[in-house]
N, C-alpha and C positions, 0 to 999 in steps of 0.2 A: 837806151833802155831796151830790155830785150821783151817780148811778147811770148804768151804763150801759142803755141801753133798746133791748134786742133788736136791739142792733149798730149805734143810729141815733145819732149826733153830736144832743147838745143845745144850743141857744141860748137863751142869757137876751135876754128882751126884756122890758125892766120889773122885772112881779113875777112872769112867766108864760116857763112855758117853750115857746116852738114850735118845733118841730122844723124847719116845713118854710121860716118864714121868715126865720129868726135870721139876722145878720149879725154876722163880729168886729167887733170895735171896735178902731177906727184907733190906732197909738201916736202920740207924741208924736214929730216929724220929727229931732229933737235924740236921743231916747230911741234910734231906729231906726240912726241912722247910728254911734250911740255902737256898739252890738253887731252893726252891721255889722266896724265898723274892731275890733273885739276876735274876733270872727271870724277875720279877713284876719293880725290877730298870732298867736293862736295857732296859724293854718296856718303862718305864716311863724318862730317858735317849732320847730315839731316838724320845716322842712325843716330849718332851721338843727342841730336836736339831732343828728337824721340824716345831715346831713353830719358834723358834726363827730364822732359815732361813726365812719363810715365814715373821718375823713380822721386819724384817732387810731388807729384800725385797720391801717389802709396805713404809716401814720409808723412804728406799732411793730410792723408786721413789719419793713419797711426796718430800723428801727432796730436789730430782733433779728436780720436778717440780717448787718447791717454788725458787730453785735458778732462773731456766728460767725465771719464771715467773717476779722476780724480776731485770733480765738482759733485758726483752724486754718492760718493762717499764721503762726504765734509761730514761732518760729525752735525747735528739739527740744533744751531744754538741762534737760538729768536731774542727780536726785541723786548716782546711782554717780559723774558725769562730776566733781562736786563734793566729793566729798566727800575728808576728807584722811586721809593715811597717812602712818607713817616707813618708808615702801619710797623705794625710788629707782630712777627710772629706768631701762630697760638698752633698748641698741640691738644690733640682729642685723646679720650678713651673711648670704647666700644660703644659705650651709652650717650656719647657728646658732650663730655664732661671737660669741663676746660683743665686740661692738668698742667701744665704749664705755658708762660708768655715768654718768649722771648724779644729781648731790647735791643734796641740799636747798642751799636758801641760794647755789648758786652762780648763779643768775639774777638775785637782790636779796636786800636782808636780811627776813626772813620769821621772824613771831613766832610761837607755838604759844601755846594758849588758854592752856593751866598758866601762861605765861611773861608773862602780859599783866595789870597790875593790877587788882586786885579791884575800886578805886576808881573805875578808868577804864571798867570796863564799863557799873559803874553809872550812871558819869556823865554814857557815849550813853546809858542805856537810858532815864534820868532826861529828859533834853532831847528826845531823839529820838523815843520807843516805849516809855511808860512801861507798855504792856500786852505787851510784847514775850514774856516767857514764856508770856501766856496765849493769843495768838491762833494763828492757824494760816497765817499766812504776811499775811492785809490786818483791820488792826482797821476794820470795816465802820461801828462805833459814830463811830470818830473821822474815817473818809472822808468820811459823811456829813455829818457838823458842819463840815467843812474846804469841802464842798462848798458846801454852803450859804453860809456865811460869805463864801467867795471872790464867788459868785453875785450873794449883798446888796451886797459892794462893788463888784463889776461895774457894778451896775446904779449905783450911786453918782457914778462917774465914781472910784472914789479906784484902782482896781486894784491893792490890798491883795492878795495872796492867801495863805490860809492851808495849811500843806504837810500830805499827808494820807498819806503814804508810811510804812511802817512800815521796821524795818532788813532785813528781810529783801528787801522792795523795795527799796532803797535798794542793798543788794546786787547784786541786777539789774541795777539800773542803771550801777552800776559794772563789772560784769563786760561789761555787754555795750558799754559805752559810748557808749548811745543816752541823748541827756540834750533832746533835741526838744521841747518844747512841745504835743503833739499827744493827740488820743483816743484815735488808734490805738496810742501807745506806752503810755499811761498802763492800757489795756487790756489790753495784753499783757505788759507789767510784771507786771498786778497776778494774772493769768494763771500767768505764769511761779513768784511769789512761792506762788500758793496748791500749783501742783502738786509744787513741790519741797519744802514742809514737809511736803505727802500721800505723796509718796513716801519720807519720814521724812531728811530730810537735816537732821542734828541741830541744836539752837541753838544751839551751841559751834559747832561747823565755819562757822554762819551770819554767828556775830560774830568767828571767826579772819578768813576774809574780809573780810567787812566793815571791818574794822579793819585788814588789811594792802591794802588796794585804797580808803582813800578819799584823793580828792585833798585836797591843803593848800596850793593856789596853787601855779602854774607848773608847773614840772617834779616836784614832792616829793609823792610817794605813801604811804601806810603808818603809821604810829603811829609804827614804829622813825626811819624818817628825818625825821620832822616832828619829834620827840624831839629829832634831835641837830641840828636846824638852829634851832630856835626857841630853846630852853631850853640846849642845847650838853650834854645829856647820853643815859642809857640809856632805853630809856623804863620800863625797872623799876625806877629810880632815881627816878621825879616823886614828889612829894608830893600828896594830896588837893587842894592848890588847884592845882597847875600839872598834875593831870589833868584838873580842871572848866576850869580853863583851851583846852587841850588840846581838849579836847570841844568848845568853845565856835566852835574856829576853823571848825568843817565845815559850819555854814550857809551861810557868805559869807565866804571866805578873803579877798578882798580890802577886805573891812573889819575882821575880825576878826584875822585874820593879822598880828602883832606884830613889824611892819618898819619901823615908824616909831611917833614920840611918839603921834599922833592912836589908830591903831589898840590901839596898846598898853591906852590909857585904855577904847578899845570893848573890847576881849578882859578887861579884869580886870571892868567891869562885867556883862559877858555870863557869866564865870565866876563873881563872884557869885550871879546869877540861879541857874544849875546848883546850885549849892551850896545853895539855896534848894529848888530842887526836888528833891534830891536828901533834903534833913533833911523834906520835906513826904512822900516816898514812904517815913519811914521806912529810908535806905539809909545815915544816919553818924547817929551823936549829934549832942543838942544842944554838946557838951562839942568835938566834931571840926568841929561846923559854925564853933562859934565861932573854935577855934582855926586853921582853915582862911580866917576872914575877916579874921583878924589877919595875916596872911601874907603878905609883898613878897614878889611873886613875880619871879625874877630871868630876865630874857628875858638870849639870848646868842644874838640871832641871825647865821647863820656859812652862808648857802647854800650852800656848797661843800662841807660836812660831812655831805651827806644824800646828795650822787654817790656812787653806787656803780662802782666800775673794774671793768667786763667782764671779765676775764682768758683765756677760752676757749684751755684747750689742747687741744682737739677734732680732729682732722682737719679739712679742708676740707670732707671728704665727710658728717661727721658733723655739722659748721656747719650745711649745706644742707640735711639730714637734720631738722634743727631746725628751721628756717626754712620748710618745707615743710607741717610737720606743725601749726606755728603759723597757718600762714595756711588751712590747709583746714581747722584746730578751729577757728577763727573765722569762715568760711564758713559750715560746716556746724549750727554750735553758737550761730551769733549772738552772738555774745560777741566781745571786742576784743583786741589782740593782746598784749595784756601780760594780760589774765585766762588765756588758749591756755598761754603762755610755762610761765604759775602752773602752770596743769593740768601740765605735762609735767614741771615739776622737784618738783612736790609730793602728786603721785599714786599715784609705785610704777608706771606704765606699761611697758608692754613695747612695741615697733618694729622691724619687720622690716623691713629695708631691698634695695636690689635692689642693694648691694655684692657685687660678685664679689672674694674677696681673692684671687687668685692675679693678677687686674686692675690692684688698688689697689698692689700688693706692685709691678706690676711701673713705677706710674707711682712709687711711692714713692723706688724703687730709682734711676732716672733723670734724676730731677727733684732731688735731693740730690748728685750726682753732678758733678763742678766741668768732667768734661771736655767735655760740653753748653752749659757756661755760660764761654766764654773772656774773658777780659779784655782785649781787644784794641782797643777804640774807643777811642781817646785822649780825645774830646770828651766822652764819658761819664765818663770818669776825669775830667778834669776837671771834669765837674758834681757830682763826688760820686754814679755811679751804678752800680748793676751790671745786667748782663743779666737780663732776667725773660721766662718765657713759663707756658704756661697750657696746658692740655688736657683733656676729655673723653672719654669712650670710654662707647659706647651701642650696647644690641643692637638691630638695627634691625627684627627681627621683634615689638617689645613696645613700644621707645620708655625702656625701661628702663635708667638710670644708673649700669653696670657699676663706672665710677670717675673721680677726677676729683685733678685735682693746681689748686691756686692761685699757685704763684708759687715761683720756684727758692728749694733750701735748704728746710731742715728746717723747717715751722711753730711757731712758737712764738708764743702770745697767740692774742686775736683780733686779725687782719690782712686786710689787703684781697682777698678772691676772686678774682682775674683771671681764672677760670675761670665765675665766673658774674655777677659784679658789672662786670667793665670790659667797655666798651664802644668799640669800634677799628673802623677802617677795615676793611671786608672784601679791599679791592683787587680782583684777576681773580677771585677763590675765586668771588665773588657771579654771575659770568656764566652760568655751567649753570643756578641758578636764577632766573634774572631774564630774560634771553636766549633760549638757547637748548632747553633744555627745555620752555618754554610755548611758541614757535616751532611745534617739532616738535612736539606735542600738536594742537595747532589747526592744522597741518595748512600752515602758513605758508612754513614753510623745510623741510628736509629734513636728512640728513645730508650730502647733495651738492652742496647748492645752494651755485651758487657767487658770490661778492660779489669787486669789484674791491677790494683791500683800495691807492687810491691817497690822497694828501693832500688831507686836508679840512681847513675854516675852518669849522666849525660854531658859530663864536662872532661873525662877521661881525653878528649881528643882536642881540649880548646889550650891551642895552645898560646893563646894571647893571656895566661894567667897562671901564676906559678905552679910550677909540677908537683908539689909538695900537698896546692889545694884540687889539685884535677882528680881528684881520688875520692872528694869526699861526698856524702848524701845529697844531691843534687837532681831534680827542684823536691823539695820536702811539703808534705799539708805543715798544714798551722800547726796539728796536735803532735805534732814533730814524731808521728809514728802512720802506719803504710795499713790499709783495711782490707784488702785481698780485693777477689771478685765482687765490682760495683758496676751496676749499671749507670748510662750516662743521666738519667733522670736524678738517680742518689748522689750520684759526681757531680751534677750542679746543686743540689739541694744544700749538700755539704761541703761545696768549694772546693773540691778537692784536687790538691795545684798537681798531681802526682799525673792522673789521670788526664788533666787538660792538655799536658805536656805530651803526655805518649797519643794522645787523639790527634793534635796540632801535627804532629812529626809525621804519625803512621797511618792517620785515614785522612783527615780533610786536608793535608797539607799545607805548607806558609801559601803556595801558589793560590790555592783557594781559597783560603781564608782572611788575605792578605786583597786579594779582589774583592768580597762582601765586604770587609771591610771599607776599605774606597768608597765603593757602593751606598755606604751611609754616610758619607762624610768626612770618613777617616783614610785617607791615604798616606799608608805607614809603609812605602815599599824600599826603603832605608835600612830595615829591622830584618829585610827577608832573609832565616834563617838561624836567626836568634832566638832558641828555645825561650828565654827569660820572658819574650812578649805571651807567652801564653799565660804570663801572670801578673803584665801589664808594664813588663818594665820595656820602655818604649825607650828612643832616644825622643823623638818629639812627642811629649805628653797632650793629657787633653787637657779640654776645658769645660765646667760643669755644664755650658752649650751644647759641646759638641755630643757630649755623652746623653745629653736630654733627648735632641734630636735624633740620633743616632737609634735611640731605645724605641722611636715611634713605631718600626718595622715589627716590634711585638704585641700591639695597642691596635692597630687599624690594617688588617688585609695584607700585612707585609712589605705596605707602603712606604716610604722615606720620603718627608719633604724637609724642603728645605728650611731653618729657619727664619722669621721676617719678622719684623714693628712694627710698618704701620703699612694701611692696605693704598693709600691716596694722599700726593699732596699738590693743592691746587693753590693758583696765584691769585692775585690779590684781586681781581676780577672773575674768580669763581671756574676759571680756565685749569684740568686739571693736567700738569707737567708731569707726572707722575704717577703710575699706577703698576701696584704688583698683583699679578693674575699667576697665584703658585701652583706648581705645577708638582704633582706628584709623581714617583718613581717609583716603578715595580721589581724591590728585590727578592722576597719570598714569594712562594705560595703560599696561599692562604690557609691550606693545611700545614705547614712549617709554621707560619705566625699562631696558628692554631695550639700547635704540640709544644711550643717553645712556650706560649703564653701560661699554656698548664701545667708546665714543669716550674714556669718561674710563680707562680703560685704555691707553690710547695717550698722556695727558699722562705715565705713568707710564714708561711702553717707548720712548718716542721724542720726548717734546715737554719740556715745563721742567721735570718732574719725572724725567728718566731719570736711571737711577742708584738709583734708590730699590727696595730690596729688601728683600720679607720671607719669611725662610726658617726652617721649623721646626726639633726637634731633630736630622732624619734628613737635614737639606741640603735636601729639598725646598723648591721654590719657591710661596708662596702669592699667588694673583691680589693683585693691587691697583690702584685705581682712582681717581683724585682729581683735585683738581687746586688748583694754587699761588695765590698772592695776595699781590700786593706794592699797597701804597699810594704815594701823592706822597712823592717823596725818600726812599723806604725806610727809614719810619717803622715799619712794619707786614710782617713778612711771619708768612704763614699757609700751612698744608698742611692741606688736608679731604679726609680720601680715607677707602677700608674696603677692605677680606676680604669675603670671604664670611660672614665669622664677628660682623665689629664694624664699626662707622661711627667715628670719631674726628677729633676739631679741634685742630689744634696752632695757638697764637699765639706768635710770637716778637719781642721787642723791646723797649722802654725805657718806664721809668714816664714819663719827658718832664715832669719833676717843675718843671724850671726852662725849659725850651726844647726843642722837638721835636727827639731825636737820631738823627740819620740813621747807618743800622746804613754798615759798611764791607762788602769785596766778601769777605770774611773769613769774615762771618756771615751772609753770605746766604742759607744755606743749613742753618743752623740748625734751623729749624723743621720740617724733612724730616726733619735728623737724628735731633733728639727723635722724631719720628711712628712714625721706622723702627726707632730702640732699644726704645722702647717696647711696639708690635705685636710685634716679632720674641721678646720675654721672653713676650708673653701669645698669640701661637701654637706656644709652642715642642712643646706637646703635643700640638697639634693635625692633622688630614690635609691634605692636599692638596689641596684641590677647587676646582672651577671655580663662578663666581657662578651661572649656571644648566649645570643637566644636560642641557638641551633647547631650541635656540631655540624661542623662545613662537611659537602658533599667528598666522597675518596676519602672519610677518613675511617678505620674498620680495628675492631679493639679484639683485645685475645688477651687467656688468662696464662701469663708467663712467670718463669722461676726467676728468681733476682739476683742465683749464682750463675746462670748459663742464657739467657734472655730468650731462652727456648719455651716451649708448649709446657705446662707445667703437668707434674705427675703426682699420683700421692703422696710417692717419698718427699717431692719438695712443701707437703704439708706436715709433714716429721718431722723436720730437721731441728736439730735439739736449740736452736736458738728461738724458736717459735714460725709458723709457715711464714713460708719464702714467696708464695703465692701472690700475686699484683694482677689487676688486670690496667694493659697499660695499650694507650692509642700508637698508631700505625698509619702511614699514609700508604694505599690501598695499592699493593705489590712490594710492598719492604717488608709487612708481617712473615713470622715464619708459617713454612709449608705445615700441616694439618700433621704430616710424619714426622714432624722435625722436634722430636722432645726432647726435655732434659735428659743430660747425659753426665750432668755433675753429680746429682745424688746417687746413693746405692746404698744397700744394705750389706753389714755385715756382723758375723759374731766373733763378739768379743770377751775374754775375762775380765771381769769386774777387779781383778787383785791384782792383775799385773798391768804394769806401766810404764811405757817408755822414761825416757831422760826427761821430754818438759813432759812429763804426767799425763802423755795420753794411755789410751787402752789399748792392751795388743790383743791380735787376732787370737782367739782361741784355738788348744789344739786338742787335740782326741783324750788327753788326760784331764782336761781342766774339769772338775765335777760340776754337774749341772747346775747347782744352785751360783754358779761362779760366770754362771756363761745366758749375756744378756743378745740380744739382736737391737743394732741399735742403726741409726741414719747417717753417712759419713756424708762427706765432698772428694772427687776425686779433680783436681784443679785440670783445666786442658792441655796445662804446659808446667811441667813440673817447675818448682821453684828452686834454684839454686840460688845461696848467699853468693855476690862476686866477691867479697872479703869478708873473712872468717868475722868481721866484726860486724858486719853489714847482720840488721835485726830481722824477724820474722815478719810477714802479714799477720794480723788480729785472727782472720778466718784458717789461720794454718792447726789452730789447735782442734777445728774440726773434723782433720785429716786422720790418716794412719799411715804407720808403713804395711803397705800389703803383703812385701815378704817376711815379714817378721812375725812370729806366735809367742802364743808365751812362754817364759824359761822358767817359771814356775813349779807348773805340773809339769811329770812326764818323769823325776828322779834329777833333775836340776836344781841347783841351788837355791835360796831364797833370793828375791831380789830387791837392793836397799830402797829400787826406784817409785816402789808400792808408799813412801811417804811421801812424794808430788803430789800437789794439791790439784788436781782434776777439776777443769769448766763444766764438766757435767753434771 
């Protein structure tokens, strides 16, 4: 053994040690490079471990992220929301008025645990989750093994996979109706399953569930109607093999499911199997197994036996009230619309809804009422039809669903909504919002601007329609004739489709008007470009809803909300699930809801809706504001107007069951009438007031012409149809400049004797004797009018005009002229 020697390295050489001349001794060149390259691995060993920590590290934080991430997005579905009661449903109005109860059983047939056989529970629990009372919502024992298993056959090619879901999972899945293939569901399933057994939602409530929500192929849900569709009976009626049976179906409905010979044979072997596992867990005798296997089981399949008939004798308003509340528990709750459905007929819930009854009472009262609904269309009567129409009524400071009628005559069953389900033509109703309120907003049009409203062919270039019809008067008003220079105030007053069309195309555009639209409700970006929308011909139509809400934006500040039923629905221990806090949305200015509100005051006092009166119980008169909407052939007519107080949409017209029936001139006016019976019953208590107490700040008024929307002048108090003169609102920098006058009137002289072709006056000339030669007030248009075809008619204000180069051929040693017997507008 060698020593060390006062810190001096020793070397052997020989048999002697010397220090100072020793030399190592060389390896073997094989030897050296051996533990060189074992070197070079072991480094390359320890980068590799290194990494592979680090990249095991990264993977499972990522991967403990992506789980979080996919745990704190589970959609929040609680035990309370789950859990069952024999309460029953009850719905409120505003006042706490019980307006309707809902019953167990009336949504589908629905079994109660006591009610479900002993056999059949056993017989999931046996196939399904034979650990099902013992775990806590995921048997981890049997995930495990499911996983792996599934994993070895992956890797196999055979893609076997083994199912690891317990029934409480299973449940999940069914309620929520997420059946995806994914990790992130399988995740949040299993999520779901563990926090609802912690929050104690019992195994009995877990397997009622379960058992009334599993599917059985196609449309058949539930034990009860799988019962009477398969077997043709109760399901408390099966016998021990026709519940193993039964049980067998819910793996794979379409193989097991006993609709044909083949399946039949899979469903008795599979029921077997159960029956097997069932005598293995210990849950029948050997004596029940047996006699269970000796047992034809008798299939009676009968699809039709498992429909359940709807009957809903609910209100319209309580329908919607349902519907409402089903689709925001499945938003909110992640759950699907028939688990929602379950919650609200099987929970004992309470709903407070935004019914106003003194509202509902008064559409109840109107809408039953036969002298609203005449029988006067022949071609109806011959179709086998009666009159229908439809209305809402919504306050337009909230967005809230005061009340709503579906369709004339007393409801009975469930029956078609027309107040929220059909979908119609708006006609003119749609212009205020498509037109002219985003116009005015953006600063485009005015209330004065004025538009030649003469004949156009805006279909010259559509060549999606014969060339033959591309020619002709296209869009036309009603009175199937063209009124010259109109401001846009008179163009809504009078509907006038000529002018909405060249406003839509040339100032506010589809792009803009097509946005406001949205903006309320209405997204119609399918249309963009289609002149015909400026007269409501939509492809997707509305609904007297959507028009109600939509119109709020002229009623309250410019605001749009949304529409809603009820404001709260809380569980059966007073815990509230649900709460709508609406929220408002700012599409105009409040001087725009402003100028639009007083323009649509004038459809009421002097334009297509005049006539229309709402008076409370003291005789006074209450504002109102709206405006009409007729469709192609007067299919469709509508009145959307409000108070101070409400917003409302009347539709009136024909279900067109067999052939679109065009209303007569009888009922045309229909749908005014209902709006005005209706409002005048639910103001009758109420005051008098005006839409606003104050015009709103920025809004600046000026006395203008009504042919030029300019600064008015004396001439435009001459002009022989009587002054032209308005004084009309402005949002404060759109009025015109203080220089900016009319420039349509002017004076000229004219002979009284001589007359053009349509009988106007020609300019006088130096011969015509004085007593012949008047000063009279012409119009001279901004853009001269030319007919595009010789047959194409004149504007109404054309006979105001003259030709300026022409005098008369009267005087001066010219002939007489035959055209002095024209009958002259003057």
């Amino acid at each position: 053994m060698l020593r060390k020697n006062k810190g001096k390295k020793l070397f052997k050489t020989g048999n002697k040690l010397n220090p100072e001349t020793a030399v190592p001794k060389k390896r073997h060149q094989a030897v050296a490079g051996l533990l060189y390259a074992l070197r070079v691995l072991g480094g390359a060993l320890k980068l590799i471990l290194i990494v592979l920590i680090l990249v095991g590290s990264i993977v499972g934080g990522l991967g403990a992220g992506l789980i979080y991430g996919y745990i704190v997005t589970t959609p929040e579905l609680s035990a309370s929301d789950l859990q069952l009661t024999k309460f029953n449903t009850f719905i409120y109005d505003i006042e706490g008025n019980v307006i309707a109860e809902l019953k167990r059983n009336e949504n589908r047939v629905w079994i109660d645990y006591v009610d479900i056989p002993k056999n059949l529970i056993n017989a999931y629990i046996a196939v399904e989750d034979k650990r099902f009372w013992e775990h806590k919502g995921v048997d981890f024992k049997r995930f495990i093994y499911a996983a792996f298993y599934s994993a070895k056959s992956y890797l196999r090619g055979e893609h076997t996979f083994q199912g690891g879901s317990t029934i409480t999972q299973q449940m999940v899945k069914n309620l929520t109706g997420a059946d995806d293939v994914t990790i992130k569901r399988k995740i949040q399933e299993m999520w779901q399953a563990l926090k609802l057994e912690r929050e104690g939602l019992s195994k009995e409530d877990i397997l009622t569930r379960y058992l009334n929500t599993i599917p059985f192929g196609g449309t058949i849900y539930g034990i009860e109607t799988a019962a009477r569709v398969y077997y043709g009976k109760d399901v408390r009626e099966l016998s021990l093999a026709e519940c193993a049976s039964l049980a067998g179906i819910t793996q794979w409905p379409s193989k097991y499911a006993p609709v044909n010979e083949e399946n039949k044979k899979n469903n008795i072997e599979r029921a077997h199997m159960i029956l097997g596992l069932m005598l293995e867990q210990g849950m029948i005798t050997e004596a029940e197994y047996e006699q269970a296997m000796q047992e034809e089981i008798q299939f009676n399949y009968n699809p039709s036996a498992g429909k359940v008939t709807k009957n809903s004798n609910q209100s319209y308003f309580v329908d919607e009230v349902v519907k409402a509340v089903i689709k925001d528990l499945s938003g909110q709750k992640g759950i699907s619309a028939q688990a929602a459905e379950d919650m609200i007929y099987n929970s004992g819930l309470k709903i407070y809804t935004t019914m106003d009854p003194k509202v509902q009472k008064a559409l109840d009262e109107v809408f039953t009422d036969d002298t609203y609904f005449p029988q006067v269309n022949e071609e109806a009567k011959k179709r086998g039809e009666t009159p229908q129409a439809a209305m809402v009524v919504i306050d337009p400071e909230t967005g809230a669903v005061r009340g709503l009628y579906g369709g004339y005559g007393e409801k009975k069953g469930s029956v078609f909504n027309r107040a929220t389900q059909m979908k119609r033509s708006p006609g003119s109703s749609i212009k205020p919002l498509l037109v002219y309120a985003p116009g005015i907003e953006t600063g485009r049009i005015t209330a004065a601007t004025v538009i030649d409203d003469v004949p156009q062919h805006m279909l010259l270039n559509d060549t999606s329609i014969p060339e033959k019809q591309r020619t002709r008067l296209y869009p036309q008003n009603v009175e199937r004739k063209n009124f010259g220079l109109t401001t846009i105030r008179e163009a809504v007053a009078q509907s006038r489709n000529v002018i909405a069309a060249l406003v839509l195309r040339d100032y506010t555009t589809f792009k803009v008007g097509l946005t406001y639209l949205e903006k309320v409700g209405l997204p119609r970006w399918e249309d963009e470009g289609k002149i015909s929308i400026a007269m409501g011909g939509f492809t997707n139509q509305m609904s007297p809803l959507e028009m109600a809400s939509a119109f709020t934006v002229f009623a309250y500040k410019g605001v749009y909300w949304e529409p809603y039923f009820y404001t709260k629905v809380e569980d059966v221990n007073g815990n509230v699930i649900l709460e709508k806090n609406p929220k408002g949305t700012k599409v105009y200015s409040e001087q725009t809801a402003f100028i639009m509100n007083d323009i649509l005051q004038d459809v009421v006092t002097e334009g297509t809706a005049a006539g229309l009166v709402v008076k409370n119980g003291k005789g006074q008169t209450i504002p109102v504001a709206g405006k009409t909407g007729t469709s192609d052939n007067n299919i469709d007519r509508w009145f959307c107007g409000m108070t101070p107080y409400y917003v409302a949409a009347t539709w009136y017209g024909y279900d067109n069951k067999e052939v679109p029936i065009s209303m007569v001139s009888a009922e045309s006016a229909n749908a005014r009438k209902i709006w005005q019976a209706v409002m005048t019953k639910i103001h009758e208590k109420l005051d008098a007031v005006p839409f606003y107490s104050s015009v709103p700040p920025k809004i600046v008024t000026r006395q203008i012409c009504k042919d030029s929307g300019k600064l008015a002048t004396d001439l435009c108090r001459q002009d022989p149809r009587g002054s032209r003169v308005v004084e009309e609102y402005f949002i404060e920098g759109t009025e015109p400049d203080y220089g900016d006058k009319c420039d349509v009137h002017y004076k000229a002289k004219v002979c009284t004797l001589c007359k053009d072709e349509f009988g106007r006056p020609m300019l006088a000339n130096e011969y015509c004797p004085p007593e012949t030669v008047v000063e009279r007030v012409f119009i001279r248009r901004p853009v001269e009018y030319k007919p595009m075809f010789p047959s194409d008619p004149y504007p109404a204000d054309w006979y105001y005009e003259i030709y300026e180069g022409e005098y008369c051929t009267i005087h001066g040693g010219a002939s007489a002229n035959s055209k002095t017997e024209n009958i002259s507008p003057y």
